[in-house]
N, C-alpha and C positions, 0 to 999 in steps of 0.2 A: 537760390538754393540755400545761401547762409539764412535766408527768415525763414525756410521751413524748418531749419535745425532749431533756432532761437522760440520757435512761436508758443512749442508748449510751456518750457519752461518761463515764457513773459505771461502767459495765460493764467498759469496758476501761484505767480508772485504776487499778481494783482488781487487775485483772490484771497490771498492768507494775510493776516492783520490780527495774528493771535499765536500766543505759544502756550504749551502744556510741557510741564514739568511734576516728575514723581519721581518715585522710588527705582522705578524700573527700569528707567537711563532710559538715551535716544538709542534710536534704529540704530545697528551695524550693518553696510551695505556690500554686494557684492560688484556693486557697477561702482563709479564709471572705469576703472584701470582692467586689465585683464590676470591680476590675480585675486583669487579667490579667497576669502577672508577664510578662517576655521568657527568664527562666530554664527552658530544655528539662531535660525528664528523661535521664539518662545514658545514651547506648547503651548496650542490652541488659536495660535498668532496668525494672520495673515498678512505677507509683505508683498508690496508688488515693485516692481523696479523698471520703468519703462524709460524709452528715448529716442533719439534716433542720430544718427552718423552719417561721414560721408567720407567715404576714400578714393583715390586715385591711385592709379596702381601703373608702373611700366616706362614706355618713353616715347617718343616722338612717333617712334616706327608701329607701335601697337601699344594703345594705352585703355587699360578698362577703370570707368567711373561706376560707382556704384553711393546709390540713397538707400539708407533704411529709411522709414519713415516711422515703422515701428517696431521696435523689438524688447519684446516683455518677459520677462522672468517672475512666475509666480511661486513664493516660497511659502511653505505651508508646514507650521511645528505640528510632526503628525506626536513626536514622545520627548523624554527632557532631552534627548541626545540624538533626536532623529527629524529630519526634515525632509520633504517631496518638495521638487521642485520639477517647472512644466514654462519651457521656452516655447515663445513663436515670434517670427519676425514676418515683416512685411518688407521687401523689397525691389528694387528699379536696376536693371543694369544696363550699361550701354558700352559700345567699343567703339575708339578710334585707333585709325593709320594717317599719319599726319596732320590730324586736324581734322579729317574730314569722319563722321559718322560711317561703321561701317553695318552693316546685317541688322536683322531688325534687335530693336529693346526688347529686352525682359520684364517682367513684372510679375509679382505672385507672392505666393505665402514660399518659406523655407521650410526644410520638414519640420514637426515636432520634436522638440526636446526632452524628454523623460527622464530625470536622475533622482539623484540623493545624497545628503550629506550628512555624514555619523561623527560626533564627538567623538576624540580617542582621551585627550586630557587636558586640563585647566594648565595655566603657565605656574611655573613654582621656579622660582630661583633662577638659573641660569639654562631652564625646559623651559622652551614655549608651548605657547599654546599649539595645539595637534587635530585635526579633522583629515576626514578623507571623503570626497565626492568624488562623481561618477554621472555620464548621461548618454544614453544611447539617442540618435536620430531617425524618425519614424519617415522613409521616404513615400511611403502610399500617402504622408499626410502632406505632403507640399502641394503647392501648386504645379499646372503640367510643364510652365516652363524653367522650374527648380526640382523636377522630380526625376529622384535619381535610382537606380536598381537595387543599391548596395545601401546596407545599415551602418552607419557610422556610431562610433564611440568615443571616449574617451575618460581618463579619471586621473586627478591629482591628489597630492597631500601637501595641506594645507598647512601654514606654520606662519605664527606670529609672535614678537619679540618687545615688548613693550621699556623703549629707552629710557626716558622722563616721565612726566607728567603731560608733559608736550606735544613728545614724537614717539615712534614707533617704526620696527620694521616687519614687513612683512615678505616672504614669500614661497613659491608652488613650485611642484616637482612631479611630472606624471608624463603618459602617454597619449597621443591621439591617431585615429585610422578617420580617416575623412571616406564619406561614402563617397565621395567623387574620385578622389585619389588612392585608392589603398595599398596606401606603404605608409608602416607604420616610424611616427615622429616621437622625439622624446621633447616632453617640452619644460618649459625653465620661466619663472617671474621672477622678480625681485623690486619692490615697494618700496620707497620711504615718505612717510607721511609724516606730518605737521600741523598742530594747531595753530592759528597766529593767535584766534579768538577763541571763546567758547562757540561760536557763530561759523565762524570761519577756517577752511581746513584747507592745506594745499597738499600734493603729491608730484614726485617723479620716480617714475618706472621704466625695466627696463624688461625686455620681454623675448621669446623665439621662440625656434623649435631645429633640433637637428635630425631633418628625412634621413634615413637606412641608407638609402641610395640618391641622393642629392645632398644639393649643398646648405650647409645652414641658413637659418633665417634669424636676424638681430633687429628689434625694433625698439623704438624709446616712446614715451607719451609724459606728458603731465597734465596736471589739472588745479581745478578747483571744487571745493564744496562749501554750499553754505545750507545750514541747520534751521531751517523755517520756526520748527519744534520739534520735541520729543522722536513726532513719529511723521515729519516730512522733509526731506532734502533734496536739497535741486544741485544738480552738477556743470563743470562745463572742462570741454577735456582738447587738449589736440598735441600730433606727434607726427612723426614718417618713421622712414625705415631707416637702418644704418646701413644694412649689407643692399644690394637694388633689390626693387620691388615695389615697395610702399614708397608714394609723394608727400601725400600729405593723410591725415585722418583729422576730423572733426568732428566733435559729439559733444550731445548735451541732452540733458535729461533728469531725470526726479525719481526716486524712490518713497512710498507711503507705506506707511503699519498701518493694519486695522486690527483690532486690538482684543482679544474674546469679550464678551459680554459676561 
């Protein structure tokens, strides 16, 4: 399970053996962490950001594992302040009760993602930087055995704090109604990133969401990033839960700019 997380990201390290540098800086990404940058893709840009995860969720008595294998996020500068972005994942689930497999596996597409991300303002002083997305979930577009009645949502606002030359913090503030669950959550990021290198980048985040009518959810993650060039980076990320819930998470994966012509 750990070489299908690792394989894309060795596949296309072997491949790259060149960097591009210009005016226009590297990509800003919205993977691997779960908060959301306020950094739009360029008009005319296209960014893809793909990967894939693995989590374990629960305890002895009932435990669900679940593989992305893929999950892609396509961001597309449709204006200078405006981007369309278009998720779809590929996933595996499976449940145990003590060890032993129970009811059949899952596997199938998750619904489609549809959203957007609008500039509010550049950082100035002691203002960070300001964005606000949004993405509804398309259930007629899942597979049969991820497809759900109800249309989920979500949207945050996006804020980033730039400390040095170095580091930086970043993070998100918004809502989500899950079409599987609907009781709406308030959810919460908090980022702090690190260059070591011009190459190399690290993070630790802290993440949740507090349900209307349940109990909070507190999760932690860190990572890495390294900068192929301008317009490719590969990640490698892992974390659990704090409150129960989450065991473990592992993920890794790459983000690419294509770039207008």
């Amino acid at each position: 399970m750990i070489k299908q997380l690792f394989f894309i990201v060795l596949l296309f390290i072997s491949s790259v053996s060149f960097a591009q540098t210009d005016d226009i800086g590297a990509l800003i990404t919205d993977r691997p962490d779960a908060t959301e940058s306020p950094s739009l893709v360029r008009k005319g840009f296209l960014q893809i950001e793909t990967g894939g995860f693995y989590t374990d969720n629960g305890d002895d008595g009932f435990k669900t594992k679940e593989m992305t294998y893929n999950t892609t996020l396509l961001r597309y500068g449709l204006l200078e302040n405006f981007e369309l972005r278009i998720g779809l994942d590929y996933r595996s689930t499976e449940f145990e009760s003590n060890g032993q497999q129970i009811g059949e596996k899952l596997n199938g597409t998750s619904p489609l993602l549809i959203g957007a991300k609008i500039g509010i303002a550049e950082e100035n002083g002691w203002m960070p930087k300001m964005a606000i997305l949004g993405h509804l979930s398309m259930p007629f577009t899942a597979g049969s055995d991820y497809r759900l009645e109800n249309t989920g949502m979500d949207f945050k606002f996006s804020f980033d704090h730039t400390l040095n030359e170095r580091s930086s913090i970043a993070y998100n503030l918004g809502a989500r109604l899950d079409a599987e669950n609907p009781e709406l959550a308030y959810l919460y990021t908090l980022a702090y990133g690190y260059d070591l290198t011009s190459k190399i980048g690290v993070y630790v985040e802290l993440y949740g969401d507090f349900p209307e009518d349940s109990s909070a959810n507190h999760l932690w993650d860190a990572g890495f990033t390294y900068l192929a060039n301008d317009d490719l980076q590969f990640d490698l990320t892992f974390g659990s839960g704090i409150t129960e819930g989450q065991n473990l998470l592992l993920s890794a994966g790459l983000s690419y700019r294509i770039r207008k012509k």
